[in-house]
PARO-547918 format. One line per field, with one value per residue (C-alpha): x, y, z; residue in one letter. Coordinates in steps of 0.05 Angstrom, whole numbers. Example, Ala and Ser with C-alpha at 12.3 -4.5 7.8 and 13.67 -1.06 7.14 Angstrom:
BEGIN
east = [246:273]
north = [-90:-21]
up = [156:143]
code = [A:S]
***
This chain:
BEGIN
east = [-143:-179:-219:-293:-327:-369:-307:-304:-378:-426:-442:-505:-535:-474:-428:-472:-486:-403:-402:-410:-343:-303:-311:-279:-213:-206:-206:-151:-109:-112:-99:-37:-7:56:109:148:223:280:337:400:377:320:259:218:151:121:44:-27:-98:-129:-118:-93:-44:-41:32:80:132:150:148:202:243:247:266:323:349:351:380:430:432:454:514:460:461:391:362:284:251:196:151:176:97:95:161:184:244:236:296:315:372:389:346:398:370:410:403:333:265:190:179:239:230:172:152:155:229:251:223:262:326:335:343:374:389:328:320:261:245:178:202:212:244:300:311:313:371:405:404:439:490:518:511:447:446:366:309:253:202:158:89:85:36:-9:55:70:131:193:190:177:224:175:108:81:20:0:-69:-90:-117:-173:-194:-178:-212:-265:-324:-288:-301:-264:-245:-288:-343:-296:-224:-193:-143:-157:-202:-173:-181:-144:-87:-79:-68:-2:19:70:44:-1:21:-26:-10:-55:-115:-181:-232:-175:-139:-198:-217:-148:-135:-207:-180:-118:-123:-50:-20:36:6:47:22:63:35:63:97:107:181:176:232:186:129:166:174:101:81:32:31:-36:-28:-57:-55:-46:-32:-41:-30:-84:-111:-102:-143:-94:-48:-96:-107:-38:-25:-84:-68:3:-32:-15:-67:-88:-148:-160:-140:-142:-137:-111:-112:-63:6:-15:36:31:24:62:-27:-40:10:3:-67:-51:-5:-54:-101:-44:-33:-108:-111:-39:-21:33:30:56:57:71:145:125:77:147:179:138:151:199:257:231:170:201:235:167:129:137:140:122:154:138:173:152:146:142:90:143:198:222:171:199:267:242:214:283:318:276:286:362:391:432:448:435:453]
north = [303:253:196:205:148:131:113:44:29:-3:50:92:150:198:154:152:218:238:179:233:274:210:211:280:248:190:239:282:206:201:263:258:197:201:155:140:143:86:104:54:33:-18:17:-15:19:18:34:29:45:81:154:152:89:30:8:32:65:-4:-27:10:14:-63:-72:-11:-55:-126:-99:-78:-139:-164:-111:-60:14:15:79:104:167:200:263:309:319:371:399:468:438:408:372:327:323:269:275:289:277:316:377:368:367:356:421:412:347:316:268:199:216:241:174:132:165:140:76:78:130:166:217:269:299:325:316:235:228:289:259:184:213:242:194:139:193:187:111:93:21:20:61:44:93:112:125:140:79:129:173:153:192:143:67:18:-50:-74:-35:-76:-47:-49:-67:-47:-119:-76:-23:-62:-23:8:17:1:70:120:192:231:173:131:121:92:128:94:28:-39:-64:-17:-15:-86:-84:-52:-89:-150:-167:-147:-132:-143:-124:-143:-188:-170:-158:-133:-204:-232:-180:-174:-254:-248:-191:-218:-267:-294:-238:-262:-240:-227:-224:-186:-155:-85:-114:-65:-59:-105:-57:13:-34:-51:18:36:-25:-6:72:104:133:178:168:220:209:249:189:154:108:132:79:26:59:57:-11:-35:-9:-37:-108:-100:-92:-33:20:75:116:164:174:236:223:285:293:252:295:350:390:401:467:489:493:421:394:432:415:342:353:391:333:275:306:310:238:216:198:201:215:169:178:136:144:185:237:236:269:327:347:390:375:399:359:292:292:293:241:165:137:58:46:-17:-62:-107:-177:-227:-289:-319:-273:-319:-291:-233:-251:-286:-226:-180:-241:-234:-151:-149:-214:-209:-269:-273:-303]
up = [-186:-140:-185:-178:-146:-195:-245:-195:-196:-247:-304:-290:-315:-308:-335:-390:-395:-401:-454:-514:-479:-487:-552:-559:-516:-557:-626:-587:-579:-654:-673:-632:-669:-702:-719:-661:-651:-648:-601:-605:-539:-515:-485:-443:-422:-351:-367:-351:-383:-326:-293:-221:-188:-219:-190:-239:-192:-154:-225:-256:-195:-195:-269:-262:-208:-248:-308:-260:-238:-303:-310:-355:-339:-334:-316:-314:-349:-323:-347:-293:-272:-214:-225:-254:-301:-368:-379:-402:-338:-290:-224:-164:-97:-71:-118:-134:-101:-119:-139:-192:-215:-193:-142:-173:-207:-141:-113:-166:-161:-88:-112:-177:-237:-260:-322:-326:-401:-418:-484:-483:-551:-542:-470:-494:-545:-493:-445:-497:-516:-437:-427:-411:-435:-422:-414:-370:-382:-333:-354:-430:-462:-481:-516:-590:-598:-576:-600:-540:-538:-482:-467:-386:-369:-301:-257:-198:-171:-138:-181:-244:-304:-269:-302:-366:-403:-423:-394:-369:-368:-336:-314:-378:-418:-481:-489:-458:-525:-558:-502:-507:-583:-567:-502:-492:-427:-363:-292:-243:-165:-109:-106:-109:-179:-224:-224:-252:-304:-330:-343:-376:-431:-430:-485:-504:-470:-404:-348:-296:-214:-157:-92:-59:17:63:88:157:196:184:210:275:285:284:319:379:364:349:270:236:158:101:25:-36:-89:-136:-87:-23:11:-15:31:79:71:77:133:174:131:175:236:242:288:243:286:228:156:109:32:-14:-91:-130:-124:-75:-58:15:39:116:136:100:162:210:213:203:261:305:294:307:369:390:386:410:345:299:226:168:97:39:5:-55:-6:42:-20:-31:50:65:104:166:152:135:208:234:186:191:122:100:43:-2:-41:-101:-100:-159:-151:-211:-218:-272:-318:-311:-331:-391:-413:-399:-438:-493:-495:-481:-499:-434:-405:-320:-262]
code = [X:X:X:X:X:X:X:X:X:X:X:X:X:X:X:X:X:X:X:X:X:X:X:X:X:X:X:X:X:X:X:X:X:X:X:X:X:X:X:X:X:X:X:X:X:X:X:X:X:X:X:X:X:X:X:X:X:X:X:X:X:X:X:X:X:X:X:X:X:X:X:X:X:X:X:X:X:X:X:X:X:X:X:X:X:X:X:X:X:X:X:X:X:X:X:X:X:X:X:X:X:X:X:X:X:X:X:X:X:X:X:X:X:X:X:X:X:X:X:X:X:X:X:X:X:X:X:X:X:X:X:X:X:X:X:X:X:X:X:X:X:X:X:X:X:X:X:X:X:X:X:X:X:X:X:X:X:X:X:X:X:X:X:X:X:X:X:X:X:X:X:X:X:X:X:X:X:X:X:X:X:X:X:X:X:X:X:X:X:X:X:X:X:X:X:X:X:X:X:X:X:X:X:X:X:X:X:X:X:X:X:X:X:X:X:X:X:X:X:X:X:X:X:X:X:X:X:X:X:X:X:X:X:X:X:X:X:X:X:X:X:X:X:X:X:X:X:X:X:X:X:X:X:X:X:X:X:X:X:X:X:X:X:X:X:X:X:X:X:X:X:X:X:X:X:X:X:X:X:X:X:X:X:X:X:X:X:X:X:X:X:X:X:X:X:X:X:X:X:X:X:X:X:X:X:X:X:X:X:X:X:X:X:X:X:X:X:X:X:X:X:X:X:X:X:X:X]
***
């Protein structure tokens, strides 16, 4: 799904037409409460209130590796969306690809130990019952089923809240009100609008502030080479962005539905065009892992990293989940 544009622009007349629909999603939210699940390990929840890219993946993939840090066999748990198996299993990069597990998981187990379960609670059980120490779950504010130690939720410092209504009026899962009610604390990556609007919501909530780098060696690499651009994530022209904010050349871009799976024509079109221009393509880390093989060897991929403004506060907060002293 690619977010309409007018979810990111001042409400107007069919925003406020698709008000009534919202209504109808936010019954189908209550309907779907229950009382959630303790497992004898600390959860902590990587979320956000909006549809699309908020920055969750650099999220969880930096809190698997501090709890690490601290001698914790942290270890994420994602959906599985996009992939054929249910779980819940341990995602093996080297047994599994997109098309089993889904994108994101695949993307998180190349850093550190990732779960997929589309049934949270059965997989949270199971996960405990071989070691896992802690659960970061990817995704999942909006799910009521497994209790959450620690629920983050995460802003895009450009998109922010959008319009500030709710699917299919606007781009908000559930009302910021409401999602803050449940919330220890706000993440907000990148500057722009969304900094702003989310320290005016926040109230006495911790907000913390991080920005997506991109990795300076992949940047050397593409330094002084024509590019041509492709992603299939919820923002695409944050990608976009970023690599024009390195300096980077890119002399035309091409911006797919959130999790498209790429078909051999998809990039061999991309391709065609590259090579009219003298370009090469690049792709972000997550798009690189619904290529095939074949594919990857041709794609340049920039991948990201997060980066704490104060990564003390971020400790704090781990301290306060896990008791675990660190370093």
């Amino acid at each position: 799904m690619r977010a309409p544009a007018f979810w990111y622009a001042p409400p107007g007349m069919l925003s406020t037409l698709l008000t009534p629909l919202s209504w109808l999603w936010r019954a189908g939210a209550v309907l779907g409460l229950r009382v959630p699940v303790k497992v004898p390990v600390p959860v902590l929840c990587v979320g956000n209130l909006v549809a699309g890219g908020a920055g969750k993946t650099p999220v969880v993939r930096d809190l698997v590796a501090r709890l690490g840090a601290r001698g914790v066999a942290a270890s994420s748990l994602s959906r599985g969306h996009g992939g054929r198996l249910r779980g819940p299993l341990p995602v093996d990069p080297a047994l599994h690809q997109a098309g089993d597990v889904g994108d994101e998981p695949l993307l998180l187990a190349a850093t550190g130990p990732a779960w997929i379960g589309r049934d949270r609670v059965v997989a949270a059980k199971a996960m405990a019952e071989t070691g896992v120490g802690a659960i970061i779950l990817d995704d999942g504010f909006q799910n009521h089923a497994l209790h959450k130690d620690l629920s983050l939720i995460v802003v895009d410092g450009g998109a922010g809240f959008g319009n500030g209504r709710v699917i299919p009026a606007g781009p908000l899962r559930e009302t910021v009100s409401k999602g803050l009610r449940r919330a220890d604390a706000l993440v907000v990556i990148g500057d722009g609008p969304g900094r702003a609007a989310a320290r005016a919501v926040a109230g006495a909530l911790p907000v913390l502030t991080a920005r997506l780098l991109p990795d300076a060696a992949a940047v050397e690499r593409l330094q002084g080479r024509p590019l041509l651009a492709f992603a299939g994530i919820g923002r695409p022209g944050k990608f976009f962005a970023t690599l024009r904010d390195a300096g980077l050349s890119v002399v035309a871009q091409t911006a797919f539905p959130d999790h498209h799976p790429f078909s051999a024509a998809d990039l061999s079109a991309l391709l065609a065009r590259a090579e009219t221009l003298g370009a090469a393509l690049v792709t972000t880390e997550k798009d690189a892992m619904r290529l095939s093989p074949i594919w990857r060897s041709r794609v340049a991929v920039l991948p990201v990293r997060l980066s704490w403004d104060d990564p003390a506060m971020v400790e704090r907060l781990l301290d306060r989940v896990m008791g675990v002293p660190h370093g």
